[in-house]
Structures are given as C-alpha cells and as structure tokens.
FIVO-995513 format. One record per residue (C-alpha): residue number from 1; x, y, z. Coordinates in Angstrom, 2 decimals, decimal comma, always signed. Example, Ala and Ser with C-alpha at 12.3 -4.5 7.8 and 13.67 -1.06 7.14 Angstrom:
# residues 2
<r><nr>1</nr><px>+12,30</px><py>-4,50</py><pz>+7,80</pz></r>
<r><nr>2</nr><px>+13,67</px><py>-1,06</py><pz>+7,14</pz></r>
***
This chain:
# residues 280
<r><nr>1</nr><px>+83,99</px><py>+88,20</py><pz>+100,69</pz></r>
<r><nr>2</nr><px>+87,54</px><py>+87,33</py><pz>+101,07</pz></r>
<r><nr>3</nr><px>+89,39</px><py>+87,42</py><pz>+104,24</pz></r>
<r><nr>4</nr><px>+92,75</px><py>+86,58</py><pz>+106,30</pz></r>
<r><nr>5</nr><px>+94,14</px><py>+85,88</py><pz>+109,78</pz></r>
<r><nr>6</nr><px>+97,26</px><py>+86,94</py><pz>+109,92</pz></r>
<r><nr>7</nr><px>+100,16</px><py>+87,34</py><pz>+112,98</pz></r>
<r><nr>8</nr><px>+101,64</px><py>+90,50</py><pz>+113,21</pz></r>
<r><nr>9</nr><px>+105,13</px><py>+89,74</py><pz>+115,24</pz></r>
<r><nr>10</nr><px>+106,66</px><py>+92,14</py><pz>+117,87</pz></r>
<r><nr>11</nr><px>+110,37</px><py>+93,27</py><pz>+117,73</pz></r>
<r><nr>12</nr><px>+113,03</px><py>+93,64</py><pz>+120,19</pz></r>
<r><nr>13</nr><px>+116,36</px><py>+96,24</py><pz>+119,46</pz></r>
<r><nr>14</nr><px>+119,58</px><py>+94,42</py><pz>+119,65</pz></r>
<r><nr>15</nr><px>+120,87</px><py>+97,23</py><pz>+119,05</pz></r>
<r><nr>16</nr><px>+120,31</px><py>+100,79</py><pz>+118,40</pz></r>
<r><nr>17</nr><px>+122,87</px><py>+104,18</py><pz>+117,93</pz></r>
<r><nr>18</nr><px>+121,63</px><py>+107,45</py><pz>+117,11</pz></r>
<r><nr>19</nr><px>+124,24</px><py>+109,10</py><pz>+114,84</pz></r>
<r><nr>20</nr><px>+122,92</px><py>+112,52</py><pz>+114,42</pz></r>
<r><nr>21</nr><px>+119,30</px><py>+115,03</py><pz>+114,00</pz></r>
<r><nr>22</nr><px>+118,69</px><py>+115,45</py><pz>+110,65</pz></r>
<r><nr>23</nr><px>+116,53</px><py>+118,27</py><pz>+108,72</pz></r>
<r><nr>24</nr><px>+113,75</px><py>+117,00</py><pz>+108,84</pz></r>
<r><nr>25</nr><px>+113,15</px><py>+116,51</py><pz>+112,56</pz></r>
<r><nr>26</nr><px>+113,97</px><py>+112,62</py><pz>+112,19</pz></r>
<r><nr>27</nr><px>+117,39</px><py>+111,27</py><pz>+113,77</pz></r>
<r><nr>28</nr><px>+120,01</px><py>+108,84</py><pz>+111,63</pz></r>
<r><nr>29</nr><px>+119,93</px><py>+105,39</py><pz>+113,41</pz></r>
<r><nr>30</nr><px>+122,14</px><py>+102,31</py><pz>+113,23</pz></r>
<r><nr>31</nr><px>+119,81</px><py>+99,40</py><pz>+114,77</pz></r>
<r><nr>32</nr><px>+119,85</px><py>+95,26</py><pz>+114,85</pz></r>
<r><nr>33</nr><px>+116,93</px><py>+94,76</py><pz>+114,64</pz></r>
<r><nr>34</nr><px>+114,93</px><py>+90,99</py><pz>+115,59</pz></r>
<r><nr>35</nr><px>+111,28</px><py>+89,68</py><pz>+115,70</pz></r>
<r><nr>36</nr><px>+109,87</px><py>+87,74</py><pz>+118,19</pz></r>
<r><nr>37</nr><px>+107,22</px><py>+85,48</py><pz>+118,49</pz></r>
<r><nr>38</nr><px>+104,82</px><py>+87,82</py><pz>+120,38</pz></r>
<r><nr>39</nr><px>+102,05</px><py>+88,63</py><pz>+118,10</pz></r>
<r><nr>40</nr><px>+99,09</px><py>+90,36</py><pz>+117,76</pz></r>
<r><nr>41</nr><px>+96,26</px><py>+88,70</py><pz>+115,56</pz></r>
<r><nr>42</nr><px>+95,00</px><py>+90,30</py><pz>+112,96</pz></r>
<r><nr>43</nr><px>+91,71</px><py>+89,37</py><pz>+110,82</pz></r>
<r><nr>44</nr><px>+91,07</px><py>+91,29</py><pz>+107,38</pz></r>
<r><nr>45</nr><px>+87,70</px><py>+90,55</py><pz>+105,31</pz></r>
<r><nr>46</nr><px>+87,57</px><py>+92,70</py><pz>+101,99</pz></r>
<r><nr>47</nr><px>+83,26</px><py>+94,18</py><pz>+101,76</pz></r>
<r><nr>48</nr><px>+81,55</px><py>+95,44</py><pz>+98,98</pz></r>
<r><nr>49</nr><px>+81,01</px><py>+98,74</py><pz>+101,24</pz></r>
<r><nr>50</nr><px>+83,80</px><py>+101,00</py><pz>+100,07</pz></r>
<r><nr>51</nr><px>+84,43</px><py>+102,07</py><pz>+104,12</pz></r>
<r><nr>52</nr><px>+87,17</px><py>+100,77</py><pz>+106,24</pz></r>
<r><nr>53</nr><px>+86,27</px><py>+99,82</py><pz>+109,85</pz></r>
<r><nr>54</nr><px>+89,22</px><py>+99,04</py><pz>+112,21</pz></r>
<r><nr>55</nr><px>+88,34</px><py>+97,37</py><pz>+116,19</pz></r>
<r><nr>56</nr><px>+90,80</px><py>+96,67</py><pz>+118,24</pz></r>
<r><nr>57</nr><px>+89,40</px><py>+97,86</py><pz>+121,64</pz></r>
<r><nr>58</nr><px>+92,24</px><py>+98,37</py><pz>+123,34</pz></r>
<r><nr>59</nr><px>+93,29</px><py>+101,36</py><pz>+125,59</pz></r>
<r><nr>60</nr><px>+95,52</px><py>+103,70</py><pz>+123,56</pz></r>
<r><nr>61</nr><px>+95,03</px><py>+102,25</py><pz>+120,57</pz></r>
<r><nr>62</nr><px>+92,84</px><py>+104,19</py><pz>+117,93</pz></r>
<r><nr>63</nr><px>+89,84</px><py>+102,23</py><pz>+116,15</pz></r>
<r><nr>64</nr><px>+88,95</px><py>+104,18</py><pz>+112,84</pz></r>
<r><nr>65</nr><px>+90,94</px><py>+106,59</py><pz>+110,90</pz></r>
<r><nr>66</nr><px>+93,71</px><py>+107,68</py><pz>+113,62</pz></r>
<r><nr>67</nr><px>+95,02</px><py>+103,85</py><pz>+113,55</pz></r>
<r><nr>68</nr><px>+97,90</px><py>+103,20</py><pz>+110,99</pz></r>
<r><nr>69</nr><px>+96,31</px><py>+99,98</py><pz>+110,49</pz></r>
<r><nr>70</nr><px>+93,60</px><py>+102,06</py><pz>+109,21</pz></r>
<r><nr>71</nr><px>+96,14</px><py>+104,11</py><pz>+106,68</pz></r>
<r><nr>72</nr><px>+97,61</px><py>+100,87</py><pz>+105,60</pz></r>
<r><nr>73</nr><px>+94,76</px><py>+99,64</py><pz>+104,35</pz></r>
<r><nr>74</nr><px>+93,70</px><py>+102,72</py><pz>+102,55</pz></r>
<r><nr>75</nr><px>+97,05</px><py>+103,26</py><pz>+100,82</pz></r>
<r><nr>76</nr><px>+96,21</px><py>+99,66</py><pz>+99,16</pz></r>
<r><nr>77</nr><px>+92,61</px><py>+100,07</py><pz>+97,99</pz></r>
<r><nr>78</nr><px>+93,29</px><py>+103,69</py><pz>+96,65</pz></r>
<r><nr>79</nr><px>+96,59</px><py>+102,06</py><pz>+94,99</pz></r>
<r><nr>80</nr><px>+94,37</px><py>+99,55</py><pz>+93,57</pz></r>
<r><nr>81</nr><px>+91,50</px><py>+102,26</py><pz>+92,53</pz></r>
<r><nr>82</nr><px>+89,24</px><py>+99,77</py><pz>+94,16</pz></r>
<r><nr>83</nr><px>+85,85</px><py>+100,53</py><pz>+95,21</pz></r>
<r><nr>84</nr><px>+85,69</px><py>+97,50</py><pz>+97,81</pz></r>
<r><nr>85</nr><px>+86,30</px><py>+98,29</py><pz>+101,76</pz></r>
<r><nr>86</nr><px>+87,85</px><py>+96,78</py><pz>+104,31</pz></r>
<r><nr>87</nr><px>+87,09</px><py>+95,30</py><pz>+108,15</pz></r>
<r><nr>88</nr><px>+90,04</px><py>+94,38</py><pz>+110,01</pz></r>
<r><nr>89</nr><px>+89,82</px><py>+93,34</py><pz>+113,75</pz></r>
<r><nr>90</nr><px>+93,26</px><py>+93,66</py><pz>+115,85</pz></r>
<r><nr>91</nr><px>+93,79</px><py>+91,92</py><pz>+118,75</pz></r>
<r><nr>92</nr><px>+96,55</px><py>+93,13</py><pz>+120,59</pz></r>
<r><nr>93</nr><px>+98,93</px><py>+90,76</py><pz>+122,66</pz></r>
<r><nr>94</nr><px>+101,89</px><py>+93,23</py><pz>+121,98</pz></r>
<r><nr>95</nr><px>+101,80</px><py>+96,25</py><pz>+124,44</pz></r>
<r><nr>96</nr><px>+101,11</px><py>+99,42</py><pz>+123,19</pz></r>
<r><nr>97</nr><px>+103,82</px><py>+102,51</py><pz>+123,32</pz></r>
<r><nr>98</nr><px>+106,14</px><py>+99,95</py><pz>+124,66</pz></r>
<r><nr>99</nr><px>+109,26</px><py>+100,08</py><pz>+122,25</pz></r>
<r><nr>100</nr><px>+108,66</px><py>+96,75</py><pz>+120,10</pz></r>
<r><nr>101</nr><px>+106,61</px><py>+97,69</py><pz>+117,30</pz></r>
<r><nr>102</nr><px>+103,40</px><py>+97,03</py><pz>+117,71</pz></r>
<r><nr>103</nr><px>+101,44</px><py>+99,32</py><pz>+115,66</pz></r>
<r><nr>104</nr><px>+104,15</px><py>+99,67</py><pz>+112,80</pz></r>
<r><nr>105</nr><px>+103,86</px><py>+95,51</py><pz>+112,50</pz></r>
<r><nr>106</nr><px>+100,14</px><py>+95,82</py><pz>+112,66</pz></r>
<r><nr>107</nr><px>+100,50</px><py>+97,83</py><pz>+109,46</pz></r>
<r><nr>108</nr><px>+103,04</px><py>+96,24</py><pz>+107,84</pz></r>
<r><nr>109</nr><px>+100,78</px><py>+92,92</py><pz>+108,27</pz></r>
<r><nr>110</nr><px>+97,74</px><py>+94,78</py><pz>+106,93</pz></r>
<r><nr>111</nr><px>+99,96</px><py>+95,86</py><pz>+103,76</pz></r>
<r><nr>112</nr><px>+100,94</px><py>+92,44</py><pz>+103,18</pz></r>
<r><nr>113</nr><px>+97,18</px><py>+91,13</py><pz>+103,63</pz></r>
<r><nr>114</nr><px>+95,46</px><py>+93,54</py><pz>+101,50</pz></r>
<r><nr>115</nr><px>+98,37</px><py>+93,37</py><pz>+99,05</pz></r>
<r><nr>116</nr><px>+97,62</px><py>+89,38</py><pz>+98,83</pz></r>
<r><nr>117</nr><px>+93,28</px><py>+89,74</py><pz>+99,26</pz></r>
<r><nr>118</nr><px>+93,45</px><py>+92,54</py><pz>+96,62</pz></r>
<r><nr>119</nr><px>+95,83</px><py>+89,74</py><pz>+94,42</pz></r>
<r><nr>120</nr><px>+97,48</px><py>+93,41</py><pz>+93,45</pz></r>
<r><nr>121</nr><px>+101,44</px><py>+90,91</py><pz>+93,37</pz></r>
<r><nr>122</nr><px>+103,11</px><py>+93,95</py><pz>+94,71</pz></r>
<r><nr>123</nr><px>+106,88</px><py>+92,87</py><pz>+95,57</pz></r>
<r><nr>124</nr><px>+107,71</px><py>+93,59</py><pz>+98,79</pz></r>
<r><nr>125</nr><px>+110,00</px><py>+96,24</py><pz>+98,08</pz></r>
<r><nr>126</nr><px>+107,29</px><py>+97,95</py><pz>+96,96</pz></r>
<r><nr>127</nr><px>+105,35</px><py>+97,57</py><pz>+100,34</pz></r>
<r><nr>128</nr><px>+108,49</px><py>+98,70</py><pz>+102,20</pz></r>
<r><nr>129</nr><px>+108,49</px><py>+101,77</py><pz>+99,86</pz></r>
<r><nr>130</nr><px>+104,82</px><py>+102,35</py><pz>+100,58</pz></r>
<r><nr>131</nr><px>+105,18</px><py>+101,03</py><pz>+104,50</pz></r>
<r><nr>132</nr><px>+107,93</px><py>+104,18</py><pz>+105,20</pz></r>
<r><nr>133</nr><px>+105,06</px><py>+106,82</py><pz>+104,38</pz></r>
<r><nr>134</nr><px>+103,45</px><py>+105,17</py><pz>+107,62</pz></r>
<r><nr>135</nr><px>+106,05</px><py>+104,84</py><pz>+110,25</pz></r>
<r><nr>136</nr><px>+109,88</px><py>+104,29</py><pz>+109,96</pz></r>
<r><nr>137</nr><px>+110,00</px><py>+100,31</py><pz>+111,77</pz></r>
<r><nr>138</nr><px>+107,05</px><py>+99,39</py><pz>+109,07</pz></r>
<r><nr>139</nr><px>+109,56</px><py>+98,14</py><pz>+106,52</pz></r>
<r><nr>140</nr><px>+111,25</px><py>+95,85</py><pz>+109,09</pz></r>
<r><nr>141</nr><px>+108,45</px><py>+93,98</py><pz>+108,98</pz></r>
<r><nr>142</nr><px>+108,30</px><py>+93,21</py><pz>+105,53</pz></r>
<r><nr>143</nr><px>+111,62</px><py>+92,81</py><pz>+105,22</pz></r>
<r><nr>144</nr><px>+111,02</px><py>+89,84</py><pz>+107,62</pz></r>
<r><nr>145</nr><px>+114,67</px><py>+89,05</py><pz>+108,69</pz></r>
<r><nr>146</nr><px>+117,39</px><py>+90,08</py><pz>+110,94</pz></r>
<r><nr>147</nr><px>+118,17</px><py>+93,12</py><pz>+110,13</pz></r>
<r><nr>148</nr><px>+120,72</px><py>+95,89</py><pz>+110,25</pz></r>
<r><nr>149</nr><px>+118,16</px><py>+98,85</py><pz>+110,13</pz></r>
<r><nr>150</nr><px>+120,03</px><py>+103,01</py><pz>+109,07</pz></r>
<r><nr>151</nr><px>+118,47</px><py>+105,98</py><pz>+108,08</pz></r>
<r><nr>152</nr><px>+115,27</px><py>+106,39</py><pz>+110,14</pz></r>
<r><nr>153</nr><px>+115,32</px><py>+102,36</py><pz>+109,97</pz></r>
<r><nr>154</nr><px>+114,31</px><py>+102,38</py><pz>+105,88</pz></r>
<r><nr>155</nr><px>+117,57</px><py>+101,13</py><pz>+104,74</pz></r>
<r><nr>156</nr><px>+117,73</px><py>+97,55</py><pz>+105,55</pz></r>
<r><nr>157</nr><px>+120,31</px><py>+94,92</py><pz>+105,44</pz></r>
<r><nr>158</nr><px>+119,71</px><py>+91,07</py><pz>+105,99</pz></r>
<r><nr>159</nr><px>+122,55</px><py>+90,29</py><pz>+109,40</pz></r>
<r><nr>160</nr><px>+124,24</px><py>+87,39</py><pz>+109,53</pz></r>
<r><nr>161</nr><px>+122,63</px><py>+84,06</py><pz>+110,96</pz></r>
<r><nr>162</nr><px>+122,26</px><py>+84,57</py><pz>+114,77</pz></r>
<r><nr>163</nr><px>+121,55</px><py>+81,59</py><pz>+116,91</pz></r>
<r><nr>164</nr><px>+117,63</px><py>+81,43</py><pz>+118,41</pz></r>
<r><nr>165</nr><px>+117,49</px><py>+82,57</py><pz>+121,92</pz></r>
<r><nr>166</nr><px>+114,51</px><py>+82,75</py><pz>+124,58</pz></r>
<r><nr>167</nr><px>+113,76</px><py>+86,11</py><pz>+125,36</pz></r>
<r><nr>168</nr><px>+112,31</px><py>+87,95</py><pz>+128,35</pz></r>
<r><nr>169</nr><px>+109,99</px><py>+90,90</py><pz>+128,13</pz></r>
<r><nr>170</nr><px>+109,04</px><py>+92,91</py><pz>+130,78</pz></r>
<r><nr>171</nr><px>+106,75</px><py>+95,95</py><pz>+130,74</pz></r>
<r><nr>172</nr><px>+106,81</px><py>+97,86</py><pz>+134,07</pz></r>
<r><nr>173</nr><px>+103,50</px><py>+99,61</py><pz>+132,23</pz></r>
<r><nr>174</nr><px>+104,91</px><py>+103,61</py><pz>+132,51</pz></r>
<r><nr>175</nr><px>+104,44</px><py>+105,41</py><pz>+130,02</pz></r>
<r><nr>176</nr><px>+107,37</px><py>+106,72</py><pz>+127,62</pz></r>
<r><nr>177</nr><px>+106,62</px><py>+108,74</py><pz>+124,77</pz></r>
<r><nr>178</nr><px>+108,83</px><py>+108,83</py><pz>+121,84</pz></r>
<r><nr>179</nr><px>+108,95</px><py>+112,06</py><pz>+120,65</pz></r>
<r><nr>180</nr><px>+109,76</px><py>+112,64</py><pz>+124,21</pz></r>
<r><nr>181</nr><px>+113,00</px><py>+110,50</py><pz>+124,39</pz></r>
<r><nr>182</nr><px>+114,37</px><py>+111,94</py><pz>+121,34</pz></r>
<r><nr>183</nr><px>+113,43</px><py>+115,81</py><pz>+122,07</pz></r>
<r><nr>184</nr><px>+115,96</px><py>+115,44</py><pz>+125,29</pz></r>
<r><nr>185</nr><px>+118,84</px><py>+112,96</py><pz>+123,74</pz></r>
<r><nr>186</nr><px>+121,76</px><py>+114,93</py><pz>+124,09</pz></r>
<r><nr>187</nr><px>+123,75</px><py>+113,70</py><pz>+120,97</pz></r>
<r><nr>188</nr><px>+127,36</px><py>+113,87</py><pz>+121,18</pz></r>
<r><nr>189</nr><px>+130,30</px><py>+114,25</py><pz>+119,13</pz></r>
<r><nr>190</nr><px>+130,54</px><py>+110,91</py><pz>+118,70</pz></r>
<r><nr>191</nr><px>+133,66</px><py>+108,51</py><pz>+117,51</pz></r>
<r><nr>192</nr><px>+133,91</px><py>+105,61</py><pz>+115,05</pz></r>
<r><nr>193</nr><px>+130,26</px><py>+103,74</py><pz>+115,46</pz></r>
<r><nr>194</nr><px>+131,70</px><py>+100,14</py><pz>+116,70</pz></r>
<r><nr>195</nr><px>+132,03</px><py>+97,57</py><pz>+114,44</pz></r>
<r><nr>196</nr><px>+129,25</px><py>+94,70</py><pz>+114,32</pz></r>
<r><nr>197</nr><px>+130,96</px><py>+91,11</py><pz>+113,79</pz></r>
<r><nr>198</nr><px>+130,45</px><py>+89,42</py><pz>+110,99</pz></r>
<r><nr>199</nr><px>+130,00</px><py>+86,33</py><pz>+112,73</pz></r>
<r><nr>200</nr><px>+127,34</px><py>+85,10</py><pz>+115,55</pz></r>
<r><nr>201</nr><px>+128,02</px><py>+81,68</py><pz>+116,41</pz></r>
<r><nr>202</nr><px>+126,63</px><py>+82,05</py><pz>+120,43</pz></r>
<r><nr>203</nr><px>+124,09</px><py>+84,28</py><pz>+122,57</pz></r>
<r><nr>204</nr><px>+127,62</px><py>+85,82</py><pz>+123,84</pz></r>
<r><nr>205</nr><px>+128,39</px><py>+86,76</py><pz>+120,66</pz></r>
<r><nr>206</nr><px>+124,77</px><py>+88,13</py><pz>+120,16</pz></r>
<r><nr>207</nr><px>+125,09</px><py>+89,95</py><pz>+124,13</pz></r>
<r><nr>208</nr><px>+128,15</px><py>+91,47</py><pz>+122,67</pz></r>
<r><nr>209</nr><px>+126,86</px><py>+94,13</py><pz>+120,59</pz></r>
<r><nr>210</nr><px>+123,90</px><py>+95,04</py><pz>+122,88</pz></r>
<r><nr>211</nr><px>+123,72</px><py>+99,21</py><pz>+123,20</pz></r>
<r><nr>212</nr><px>+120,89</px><py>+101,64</py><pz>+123,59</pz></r>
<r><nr>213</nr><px>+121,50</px><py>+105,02</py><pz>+122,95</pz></r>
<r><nr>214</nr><px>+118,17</px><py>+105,85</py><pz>+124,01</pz></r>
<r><nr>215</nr><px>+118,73</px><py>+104,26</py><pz>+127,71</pz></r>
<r><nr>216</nr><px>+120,73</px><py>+107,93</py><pz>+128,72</pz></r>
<r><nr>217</nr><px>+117,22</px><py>+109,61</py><pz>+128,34</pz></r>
<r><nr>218</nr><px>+114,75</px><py>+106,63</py><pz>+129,55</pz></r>
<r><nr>219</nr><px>+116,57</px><py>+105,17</py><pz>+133,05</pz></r>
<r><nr>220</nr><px>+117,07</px><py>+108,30</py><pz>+134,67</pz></r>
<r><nr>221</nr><px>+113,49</px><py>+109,49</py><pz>+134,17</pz></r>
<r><nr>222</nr><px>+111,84</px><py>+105,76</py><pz>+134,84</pz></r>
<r><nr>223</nr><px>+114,89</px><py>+103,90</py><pz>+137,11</pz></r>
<r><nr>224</nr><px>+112,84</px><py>+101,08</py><pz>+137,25</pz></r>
<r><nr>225</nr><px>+113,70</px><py>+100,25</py><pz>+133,50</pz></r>
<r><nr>226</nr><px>+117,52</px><py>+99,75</py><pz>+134,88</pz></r>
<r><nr>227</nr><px>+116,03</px><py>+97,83</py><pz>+138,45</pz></r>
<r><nr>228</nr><px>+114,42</px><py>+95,11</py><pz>+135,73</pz></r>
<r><nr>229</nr><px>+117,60</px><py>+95,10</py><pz>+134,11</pz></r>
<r><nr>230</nr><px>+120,01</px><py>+94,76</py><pz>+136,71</pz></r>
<r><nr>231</nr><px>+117,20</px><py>+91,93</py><pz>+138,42</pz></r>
<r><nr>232</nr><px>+117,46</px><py>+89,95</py><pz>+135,04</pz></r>
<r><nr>233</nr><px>+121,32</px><py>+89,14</py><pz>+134,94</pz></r>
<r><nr>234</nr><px>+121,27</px><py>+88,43</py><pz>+138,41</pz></r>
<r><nr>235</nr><px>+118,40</px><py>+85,94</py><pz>+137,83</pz></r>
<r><nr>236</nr><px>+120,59</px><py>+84,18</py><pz>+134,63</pz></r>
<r><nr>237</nr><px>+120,23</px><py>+86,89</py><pz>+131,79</pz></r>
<r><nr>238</nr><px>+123,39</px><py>+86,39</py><pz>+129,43</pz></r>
<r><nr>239</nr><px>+122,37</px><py>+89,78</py><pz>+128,69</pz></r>
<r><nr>240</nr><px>+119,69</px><py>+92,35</py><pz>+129,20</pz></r>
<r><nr>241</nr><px>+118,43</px><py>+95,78</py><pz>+127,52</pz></r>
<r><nr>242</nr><px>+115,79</px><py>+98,20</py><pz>+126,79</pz></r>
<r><nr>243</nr><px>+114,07</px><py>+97,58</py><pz>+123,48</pz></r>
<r><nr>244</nr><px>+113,13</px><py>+101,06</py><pz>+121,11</pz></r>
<r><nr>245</nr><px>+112,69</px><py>+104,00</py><pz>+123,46</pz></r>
<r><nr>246</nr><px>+111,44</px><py>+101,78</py><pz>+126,50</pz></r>
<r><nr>247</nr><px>+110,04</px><py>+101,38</py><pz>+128,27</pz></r>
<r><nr>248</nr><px>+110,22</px><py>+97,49</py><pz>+127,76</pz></r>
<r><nr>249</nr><px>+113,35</px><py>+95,90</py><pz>+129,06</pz></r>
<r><nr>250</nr><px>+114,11</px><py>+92,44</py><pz>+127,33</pz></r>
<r><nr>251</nr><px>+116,28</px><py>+89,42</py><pz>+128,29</pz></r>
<r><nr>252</nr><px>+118,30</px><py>+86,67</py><pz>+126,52</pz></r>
<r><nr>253</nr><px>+118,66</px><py>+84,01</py><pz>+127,78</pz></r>
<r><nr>254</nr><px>+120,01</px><py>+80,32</py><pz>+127,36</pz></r>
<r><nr>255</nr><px>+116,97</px><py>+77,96</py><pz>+127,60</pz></r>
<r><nr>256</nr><px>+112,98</px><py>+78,62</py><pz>+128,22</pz></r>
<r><nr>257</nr><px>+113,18</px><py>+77,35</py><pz>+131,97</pz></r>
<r><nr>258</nr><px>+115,48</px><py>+79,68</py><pz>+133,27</pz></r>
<r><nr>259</nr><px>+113,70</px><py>+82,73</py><pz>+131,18</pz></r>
<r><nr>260</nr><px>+110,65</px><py>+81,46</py><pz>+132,69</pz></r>
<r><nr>261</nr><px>+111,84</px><py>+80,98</py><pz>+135,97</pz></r>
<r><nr>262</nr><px>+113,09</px><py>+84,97</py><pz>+135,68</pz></r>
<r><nr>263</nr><px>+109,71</px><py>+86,12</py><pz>+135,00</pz></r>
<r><nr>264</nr><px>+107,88</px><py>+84,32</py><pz>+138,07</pz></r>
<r><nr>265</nr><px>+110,41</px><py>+86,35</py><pz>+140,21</pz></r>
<r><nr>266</nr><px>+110,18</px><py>+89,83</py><pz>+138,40</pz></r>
<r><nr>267</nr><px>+106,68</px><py>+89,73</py><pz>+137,89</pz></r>
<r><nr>268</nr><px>+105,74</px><py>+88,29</py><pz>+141,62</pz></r>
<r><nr>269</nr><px>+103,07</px><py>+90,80</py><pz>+143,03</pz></r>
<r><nr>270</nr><px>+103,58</px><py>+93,86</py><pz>+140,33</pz></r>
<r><nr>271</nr><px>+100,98</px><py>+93,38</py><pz>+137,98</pz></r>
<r><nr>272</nr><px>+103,93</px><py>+93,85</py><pz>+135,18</pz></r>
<r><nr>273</nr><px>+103,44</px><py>+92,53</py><pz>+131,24</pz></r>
<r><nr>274</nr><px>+106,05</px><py>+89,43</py><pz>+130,95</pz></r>
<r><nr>275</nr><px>+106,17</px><py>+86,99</py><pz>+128,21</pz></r>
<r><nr>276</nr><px>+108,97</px><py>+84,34</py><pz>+127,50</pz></r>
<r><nr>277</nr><px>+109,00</px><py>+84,36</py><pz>+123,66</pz></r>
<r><nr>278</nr><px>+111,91</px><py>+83,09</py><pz>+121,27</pz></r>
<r><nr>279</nr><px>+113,54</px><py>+85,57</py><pz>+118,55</pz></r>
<r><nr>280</nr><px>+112,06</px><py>+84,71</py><pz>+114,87</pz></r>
***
C-alpha cells in the first residue's frame, strides 16, 4: 500500500498577547508565530484494514485513539468515506508539553499526508478549516509561513520577510500544563496592543517585538524558565524568551557557533533538552 515520510516541524512564539477570555473558555491571542527546523518524523502507510494504529512510544504521548495524530487521520478517511486504514509511526525529536507544537504539527502533517495518499486535492484552506476542530496551532502548520496568528491562533496572516536566525532551545524538562497557565493569567485592562513593524531587515528588529504574556504565570511558578533566560543573553543571545506556555525558553542568536557554544554552557551537567536549530 501507499505510504509517506514526512517532517513535522516544531514552532517557537515570537510573540504572543492574550487580549481577553472569551465564551467559550478559549482566550483571544495576538501571536508571531515561526517554525523551526526541529522535527519529528512521521511515517504514514494507507492498509486495506479499515483500523488506524498510531506508535510513537514516547512518555506522555498517547498511541491509539487519545493521540490527535490519531483524530487527524480519521477526520480524512471518514471525509473520504474510505474503507482503507491507516499506520502511522511518530518519532518524536520535539519535546512533549513543552510550548512548540509538537502534537498540533504532528497532526497537521498527518492531514497533509493522508490528504495527498488519499489523492482527496483538498486545498489547504480546507485542512486548516478541518485542522482547528483538532487543536488551535494545527492551522499554523499548514499555513506553513511566518505568521501573525489571532483568534485562538485560526486567523492567520503571512508576516513580512524576517531574516533566518539560529535559535536556542532549552527544555529544563518541568512540567507546565496549559490549561494551567491560562486558568491563573490575570488579564488586565489592557491599552493599545503595540504595533508590529512592517519591516524586519535584522535579528534586532526581530528581538524587538519579543513579549510573552504567558511568562507572568510560568516564571514565578518555575524561576528556572527566567535563570535560562537571563544565562542566554549573558552568553550572546540578541534576545531570549519563553515559547507557548513554557516551559521551553528559546534564543536568537547571530551565527550557529555562538548558539552552540550557549548550549555546551547551559546544558553542562543538567541533563536539559537543547538543540541549535535555524527558524524555517
């Protein structure tokens, strides 16, 4: 039967603002959003069995029906009324629960695949339509751009050209759950949301608009988050932030020696995730 390998790319939060709770239980966001060149690997092979097997074997992350992998791939074959299955294999090289993506890139890439194995030509506004039902970031990975990223992250704009910059990630492996973060954001009355330029010509200009609401709930609970931050603009970091809810702290920074040179020193005897990677 058919199959394809695909890369399923991990995301970093240039920015993100949380305007306000809505009805629903969801918050309004303004994000800049970017991929990065950490992937996980992800192998799809259509069967004749109409069952859907995900592996991934990685702790925290569901095999079988409780992985949105998993509900990716269903929302295809039933849109298709197709009586094939569907074994996919993940292997994870993004952390999991760690504010870049992950599992909503997973099933954005499983989308795409069984969108192209099932030869079904669906556009991919269409997938991004489909892709929200799952998890708010999936449509950022469609989209595949830069993007400025409102409502719950649905409504996406293409941002102007940035400049490609190395980028530190490091994972101080505590664990930070969403739901959490937002439950006990105290949102404020706030002002005018700053403007974004419309022009990013250096990594300053990119370091200018870094901002995590987010931060105000995650650093006081886990102060190490603000330690690895602080630790990479002393070691060179034009600038330095917490990606998503955390608690992943990320670094730009000018050239791949000095990034890499950073994450010997952080990492040194801590048993920390760190990957130098370059934006996408």
């Amino acid at each position: 039967m058919k199959s394809l390998t695909l890369k399923a790319p991990a995301k970093i939060n240039y920015r993100l603002d949380v305007i306000g709770r809505r009805s629903d239980g969801y918050h309004d966001l303004r994000m800049v959003m970017q991929r990065v060149n950490l992937c996980d690997e992800i192998s799809i092979t259509l069967t004749d069995e109409p069952d859907i097997t995900v592996t991934c074997g990685k702790n925290g992350v569901p095999d079988g029906p409780g992985n949105i992998a998993w509900k990716a791939a269903r929302e295809l074959l039933a849109l298709a009324e197709s009586k094939l299955g569907a074994i996919i294999h993940i292997t994870k090289n993004i952390p999991v629960a760690a504010g870049l993506g992950g599992g909503s890139s997973d099933a954005a890439t499983v989308l795409m695949g069984m969108n192209e194995l099932l030869g079904l030509g669906l556009s991919d506004q269409r997938l991004m339509e489909i892709g929200v039902k799952l998890g708010a970031d999936v449509p950022f990975f469609i989209f595949k751009k830069t993007a400025l990223a409102e409502g719950i992250g649905e409504h996406l704009k293409a941002m102007p050209d940035m400049p490609a910059v190395w980028v530190l990630l490091v994972n101080p492996g505590v664990h930070v759950s969403t739901a959490w973060v937002y439950k006990n954001l105290q949102l404020t009355n706030r002002g005018e949301l700053a403007k974004l330029p419309y022009f990013y010509g250096s990594i300053e200009s990119i370091c200018s608009i870094l901002s995590n609401d987010l931060e105000s709930v995650t650093i006081p609970a886990f102060p190490v988050i603000a330690d690895i931050k602080n630790t990479m603009l002393r070691l060179g970091a034009a600038g330095a932030m917490m990606s998503g809810s955390g608690p992943t702290v990320f670094g730009l920074f000018r050239d791949k020696y000095s990034a890499e040179k950073a994450r010997e020193a952080l990492v040194d005897g801590t048993g920390w995730f760190a990957a130098t990677v370059q934006t996408l």
